[in-house]
C-alpha positions as CSV (number, residue, x, y, z in Angstrom):
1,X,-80.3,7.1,79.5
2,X,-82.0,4.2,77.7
3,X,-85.3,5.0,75.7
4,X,-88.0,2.0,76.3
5,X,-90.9,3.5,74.9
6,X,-92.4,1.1,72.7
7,X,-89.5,-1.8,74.1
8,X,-90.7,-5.0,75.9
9,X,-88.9,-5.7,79.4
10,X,-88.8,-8.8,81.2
11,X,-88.1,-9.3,84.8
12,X,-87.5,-12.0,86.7
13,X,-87.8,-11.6,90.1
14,X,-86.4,-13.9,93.1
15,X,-88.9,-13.5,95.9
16,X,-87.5,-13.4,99.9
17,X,-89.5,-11.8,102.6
18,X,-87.7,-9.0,103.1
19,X,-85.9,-8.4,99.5
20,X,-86.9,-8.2,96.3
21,X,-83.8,-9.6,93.8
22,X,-84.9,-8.0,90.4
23,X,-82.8,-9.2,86.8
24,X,-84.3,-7.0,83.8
25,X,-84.0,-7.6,79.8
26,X,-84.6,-6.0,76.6
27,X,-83.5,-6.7,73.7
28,X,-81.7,-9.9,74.7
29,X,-79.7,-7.3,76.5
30,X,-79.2,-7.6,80.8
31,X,-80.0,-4.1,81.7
32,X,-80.5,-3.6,85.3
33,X,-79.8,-5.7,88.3
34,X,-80.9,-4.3,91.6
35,X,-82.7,-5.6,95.1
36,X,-84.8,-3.8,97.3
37,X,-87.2,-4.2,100.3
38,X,-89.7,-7.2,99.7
39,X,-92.5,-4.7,99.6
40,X,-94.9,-4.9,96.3
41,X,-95.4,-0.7,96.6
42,X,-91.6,-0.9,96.2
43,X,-90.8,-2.8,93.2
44,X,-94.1,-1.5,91.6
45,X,-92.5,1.8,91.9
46,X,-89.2,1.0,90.4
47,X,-89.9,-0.7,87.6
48,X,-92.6,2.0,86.5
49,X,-90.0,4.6,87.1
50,X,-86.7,2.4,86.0
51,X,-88.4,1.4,82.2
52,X,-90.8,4.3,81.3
53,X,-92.8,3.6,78.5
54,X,-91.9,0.3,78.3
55,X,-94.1,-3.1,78.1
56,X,-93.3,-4.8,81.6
57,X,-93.3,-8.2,81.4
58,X,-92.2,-10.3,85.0
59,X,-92.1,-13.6,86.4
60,X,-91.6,-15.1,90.0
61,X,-91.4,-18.7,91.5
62,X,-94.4,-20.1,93.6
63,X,-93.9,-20.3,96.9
64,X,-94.1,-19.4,100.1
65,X,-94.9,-15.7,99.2
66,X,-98.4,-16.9,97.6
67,X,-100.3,-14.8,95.1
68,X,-100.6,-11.4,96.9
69,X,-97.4,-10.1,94.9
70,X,-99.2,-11.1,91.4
71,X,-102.1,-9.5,91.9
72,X,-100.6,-6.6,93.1
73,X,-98.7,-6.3,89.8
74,X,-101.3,-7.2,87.4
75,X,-104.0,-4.6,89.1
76,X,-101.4,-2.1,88.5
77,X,-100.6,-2.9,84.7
78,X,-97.9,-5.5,84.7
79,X,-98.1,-8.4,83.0
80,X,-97.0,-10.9,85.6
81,X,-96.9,-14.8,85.8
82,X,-96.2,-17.2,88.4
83,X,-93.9,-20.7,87.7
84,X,-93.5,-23.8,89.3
85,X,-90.0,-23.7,89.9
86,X,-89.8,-27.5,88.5
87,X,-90.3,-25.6,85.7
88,X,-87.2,-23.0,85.4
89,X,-84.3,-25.3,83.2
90,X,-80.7,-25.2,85.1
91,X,-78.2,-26.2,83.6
92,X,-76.3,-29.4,84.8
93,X,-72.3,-27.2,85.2
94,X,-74.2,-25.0,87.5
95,X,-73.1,-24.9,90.8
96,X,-73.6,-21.8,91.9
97,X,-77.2,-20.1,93.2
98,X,-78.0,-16.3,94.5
99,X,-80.7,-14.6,94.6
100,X,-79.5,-13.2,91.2
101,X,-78.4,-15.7,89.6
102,X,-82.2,-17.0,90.0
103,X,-83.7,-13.8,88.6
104,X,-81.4,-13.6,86.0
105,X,-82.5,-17.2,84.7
106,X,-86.1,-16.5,85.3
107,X,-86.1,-13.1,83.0
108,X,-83.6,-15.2,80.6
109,X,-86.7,-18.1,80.4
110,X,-89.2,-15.2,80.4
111,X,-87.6,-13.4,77.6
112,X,-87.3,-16.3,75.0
113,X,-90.5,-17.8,75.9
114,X,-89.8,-20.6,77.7
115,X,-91.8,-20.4,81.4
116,X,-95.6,-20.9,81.4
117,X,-97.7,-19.5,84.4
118,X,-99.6,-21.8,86.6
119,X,-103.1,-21.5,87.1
120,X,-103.9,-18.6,90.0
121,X,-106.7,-19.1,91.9
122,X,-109.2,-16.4,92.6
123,X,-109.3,-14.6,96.1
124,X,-112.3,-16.8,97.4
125,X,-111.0,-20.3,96.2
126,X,-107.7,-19.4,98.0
127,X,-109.2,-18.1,100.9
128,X,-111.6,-21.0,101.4
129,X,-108.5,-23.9,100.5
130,X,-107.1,-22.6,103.8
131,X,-109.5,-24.3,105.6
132,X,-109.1,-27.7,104.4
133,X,-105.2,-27.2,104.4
134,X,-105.4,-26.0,108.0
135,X,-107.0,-29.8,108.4
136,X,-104.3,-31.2,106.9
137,X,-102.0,-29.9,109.1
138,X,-103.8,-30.5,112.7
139,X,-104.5,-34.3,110.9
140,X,-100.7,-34.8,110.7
141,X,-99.7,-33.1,114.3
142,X,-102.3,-35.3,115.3
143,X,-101.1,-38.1,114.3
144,X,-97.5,-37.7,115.3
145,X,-98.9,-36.6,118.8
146,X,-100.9,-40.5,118.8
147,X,-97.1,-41.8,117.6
148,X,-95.5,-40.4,120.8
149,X,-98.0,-41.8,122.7
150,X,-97.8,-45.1,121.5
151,X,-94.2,-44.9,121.9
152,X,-94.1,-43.9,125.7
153,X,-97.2,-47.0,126.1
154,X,-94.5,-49.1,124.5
155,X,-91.6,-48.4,126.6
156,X,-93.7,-49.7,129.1
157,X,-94.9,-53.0,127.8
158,X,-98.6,-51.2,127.7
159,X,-99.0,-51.8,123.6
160,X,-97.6,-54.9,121.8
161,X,-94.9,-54.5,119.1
162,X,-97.2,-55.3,116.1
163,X,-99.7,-53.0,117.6
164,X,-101.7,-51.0,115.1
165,X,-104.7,-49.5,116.7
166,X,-105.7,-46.3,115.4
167,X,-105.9,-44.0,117.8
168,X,-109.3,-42.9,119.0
169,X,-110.5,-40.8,122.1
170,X,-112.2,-44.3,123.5
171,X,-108.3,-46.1,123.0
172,X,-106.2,-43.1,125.0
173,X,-109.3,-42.7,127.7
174,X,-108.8,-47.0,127.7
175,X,-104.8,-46.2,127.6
176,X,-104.9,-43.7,130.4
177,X,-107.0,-46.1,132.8
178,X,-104.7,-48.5,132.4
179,X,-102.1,-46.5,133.1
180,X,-103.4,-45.6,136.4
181,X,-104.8,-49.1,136.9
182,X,-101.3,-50.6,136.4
183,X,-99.5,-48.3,139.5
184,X,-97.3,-46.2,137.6
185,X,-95.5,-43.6,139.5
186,X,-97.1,-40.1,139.2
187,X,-94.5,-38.9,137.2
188,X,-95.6,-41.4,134.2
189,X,-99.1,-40.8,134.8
190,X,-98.4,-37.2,134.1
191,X,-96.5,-37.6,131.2
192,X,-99.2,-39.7,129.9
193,X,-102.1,-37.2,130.7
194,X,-99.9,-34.5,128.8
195,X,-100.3,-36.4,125.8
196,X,-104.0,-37.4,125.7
197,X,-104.8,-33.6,126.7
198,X,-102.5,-32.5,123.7
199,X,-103.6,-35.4,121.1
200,X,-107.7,-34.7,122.4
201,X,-106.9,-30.9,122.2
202,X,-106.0,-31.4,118.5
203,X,-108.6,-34.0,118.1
204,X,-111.1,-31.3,118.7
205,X,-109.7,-28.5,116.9
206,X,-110.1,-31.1,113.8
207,X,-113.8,-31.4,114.8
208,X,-114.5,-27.8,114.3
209,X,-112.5,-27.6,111.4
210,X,-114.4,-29.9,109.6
211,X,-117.7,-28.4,110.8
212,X,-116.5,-25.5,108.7
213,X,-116.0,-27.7,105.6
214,X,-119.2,-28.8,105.8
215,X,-120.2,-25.3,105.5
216,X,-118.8,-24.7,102.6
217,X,-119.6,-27.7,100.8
218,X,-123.6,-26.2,101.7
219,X,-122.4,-23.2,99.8
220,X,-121.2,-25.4,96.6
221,X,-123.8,-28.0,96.6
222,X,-123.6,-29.0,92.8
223,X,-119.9,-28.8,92.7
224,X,-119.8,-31.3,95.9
225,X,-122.4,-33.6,94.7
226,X,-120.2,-34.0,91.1
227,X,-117.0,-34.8,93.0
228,X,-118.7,-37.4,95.6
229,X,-120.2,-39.3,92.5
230,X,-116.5,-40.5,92.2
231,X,-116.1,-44.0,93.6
232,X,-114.4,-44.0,97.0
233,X,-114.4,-40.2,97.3
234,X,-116.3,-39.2,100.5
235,X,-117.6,-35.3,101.5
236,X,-114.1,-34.6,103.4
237,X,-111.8,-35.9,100.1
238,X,-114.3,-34.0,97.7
239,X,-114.0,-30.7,99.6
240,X,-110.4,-30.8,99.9
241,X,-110.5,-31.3,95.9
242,X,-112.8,-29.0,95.5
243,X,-110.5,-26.1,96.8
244,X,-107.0,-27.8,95.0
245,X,-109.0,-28.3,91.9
246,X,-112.3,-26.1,91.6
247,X,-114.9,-26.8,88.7
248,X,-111.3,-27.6,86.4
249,X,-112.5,-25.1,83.5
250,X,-108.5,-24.3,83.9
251,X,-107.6,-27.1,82.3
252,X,-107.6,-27.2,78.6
253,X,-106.8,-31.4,78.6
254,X,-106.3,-34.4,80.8
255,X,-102.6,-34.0,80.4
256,X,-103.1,-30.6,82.0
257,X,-104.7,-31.8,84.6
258,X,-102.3,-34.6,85.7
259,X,-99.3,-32.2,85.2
260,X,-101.0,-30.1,88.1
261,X,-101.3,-33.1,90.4
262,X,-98.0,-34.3,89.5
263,X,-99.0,-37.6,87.9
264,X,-97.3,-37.1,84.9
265,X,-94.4,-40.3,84.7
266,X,-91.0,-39.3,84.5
267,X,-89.9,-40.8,81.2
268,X,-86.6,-41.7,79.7
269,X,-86.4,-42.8,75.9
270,X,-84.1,-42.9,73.0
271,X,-85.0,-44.5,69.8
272,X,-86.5,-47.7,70.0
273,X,-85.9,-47.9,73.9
274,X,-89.3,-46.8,75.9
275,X,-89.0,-46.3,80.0
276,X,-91.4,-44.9,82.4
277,X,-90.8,-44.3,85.4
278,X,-92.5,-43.1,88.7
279,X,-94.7,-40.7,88.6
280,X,-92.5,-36.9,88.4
281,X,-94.8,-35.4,91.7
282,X,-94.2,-32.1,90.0
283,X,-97.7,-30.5,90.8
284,X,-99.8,-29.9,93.9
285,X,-98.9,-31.9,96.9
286,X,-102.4,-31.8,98.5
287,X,-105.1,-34.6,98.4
288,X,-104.9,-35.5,94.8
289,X,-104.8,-38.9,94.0
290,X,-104.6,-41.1,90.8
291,X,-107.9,-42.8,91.3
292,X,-109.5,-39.2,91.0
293,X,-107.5,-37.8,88.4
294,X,-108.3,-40.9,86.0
295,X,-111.9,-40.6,86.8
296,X,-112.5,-36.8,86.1
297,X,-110.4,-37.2,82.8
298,X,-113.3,-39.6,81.6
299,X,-115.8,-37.2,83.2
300,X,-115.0,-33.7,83.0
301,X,-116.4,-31.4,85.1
302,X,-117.7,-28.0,83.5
């Protein structure tokens, strides 16, 4: 039986929702490689029991799994981190992934030094993002409920190809009459109600949602009025920053700070020979634009 008093072990850990895949080191050394149920009380319990006096170092990809695993370990003594999985190198003659592969080149990364935690955010940032993300999401079914309706108006001659009206409750109720106005069998009617009661349905749900934004940019006053002062950033923009980005003290540098957004360009040079490309999108995918992240690296917040 090993002795790992004193020892540092690091494991990688590939996240599923029911199983745990778990690749442990020391000493440069693979010395366990197990899986279990994806319950946090489960691996906490195995790795306290598995390396006994042992510094536990582990590491799992963000995700769909969130943050509630991290905390969870770090509460309870582990020194966990959380990596964009942009982050984790593969090599380019692999061709083969399982869950252990993964963990074993996260604990390899971990071990030498090589992966870099993101940022967490606290319980009440996360909790309060929800609600602007929730937005995001009843925005876009939304708008691809407005789509199908356009698309069934246009089978029927009702909207003209270059159409781009945006789609308001005063265009469907306009839509709708016309519909009716025009002599459509009741069948087409029908279909056409169905979509203005699902599109106004989802309209409304938007309404109250952003009511609760509101409510939270009350609570965070200074914080709101700092991100508004940004040219072309309204209240609904600046809360959604607000919960992505928070008052930025997380960020050491600019360079930081457009890593997170993923406005860092993709770059490919070799001696004299300079080329950027697009920008690498490696960072957070919601509401972060360039305009913003240029301003705020000329005026720091915090």
């Amino acid at each position: 039986m090993r002795d790992y008093n004193g020892k540092t072990v690091y494991v990688g850990i590939d996240v599923h929702k029911k199983t745990y895949s778990c690749v442990s080191i020391c000493n440069n050394e693979v010395v366990k490689r197990d899986s279990m149920p994806g319950k946090p009380e489960v691996i906490l319990n195995y790795l306290n029991n598995a390396f006994k006096g042992a510094k536990i170092e582990s590491v799992y990809e963000a995700g769909f799994s969130g943050f509630h695993l991290h905390r969870f370990l770090v509460s309870n003594g582990i020194e966990n981190r959380v990596v964009n999985a942009a982050s984790i190198e593969i090599s380019s003659r692999d061709r083969v992934k399982t869950d252990k592969r993964d963990a074993l080149k996260m604990g390899v990364q971990l071990s030498v030094g090589r992966l870099k935690g993101i940022h967490v955010p606290d319980e009440n940032r996360e909790e309060m993002r929800s609600v602007t993300r929730l937005r995001a999401t009843m925005m876009k079914l939304r708008n691809q409920v407005g789509n199908q309706f356009k698309s069934l108006l246009f089978t029927q001659g009702l909207i003209d190809v270059n159409d781009d009206t945006t789609v308001s409750e005063k265009w469907v109720e306009r839509k709708i009459f016309e519909v009716k106005d025009k002599g459509f069998l009741e069948d087409f009617i029908f279909t056409a109600e169905q979509y203005q009661d699902q599109w106004m349905q989802l309209n409304n749900r938007v309404k109250e949602i952003t009511k609760r934004m509101k409510a939270q940019s009350k609570q965070e006053q200074g914080l709101q009025d700092i991100y508004e002062s940004v040219p072309g950033i309204g209240p609904i923009h600046a809360r959604q920053l607000i919960n992505e980005l928070g008052d930025m003290k997380q960020f050491k540098n600019e360079r930081r700070l457009f890593s997170f957004t993923g406005l860092t360009p993709c770059e490919y040079s070799s001696g004299e020979n300079i080329r950027q490309g697009h920008i690498s999108r490696q960072g957070n995918m919601y509401e972060i634009t360039p305009t913003t992240s240029h301003y705020i690296s000329a005026n720091p917040i915090g």
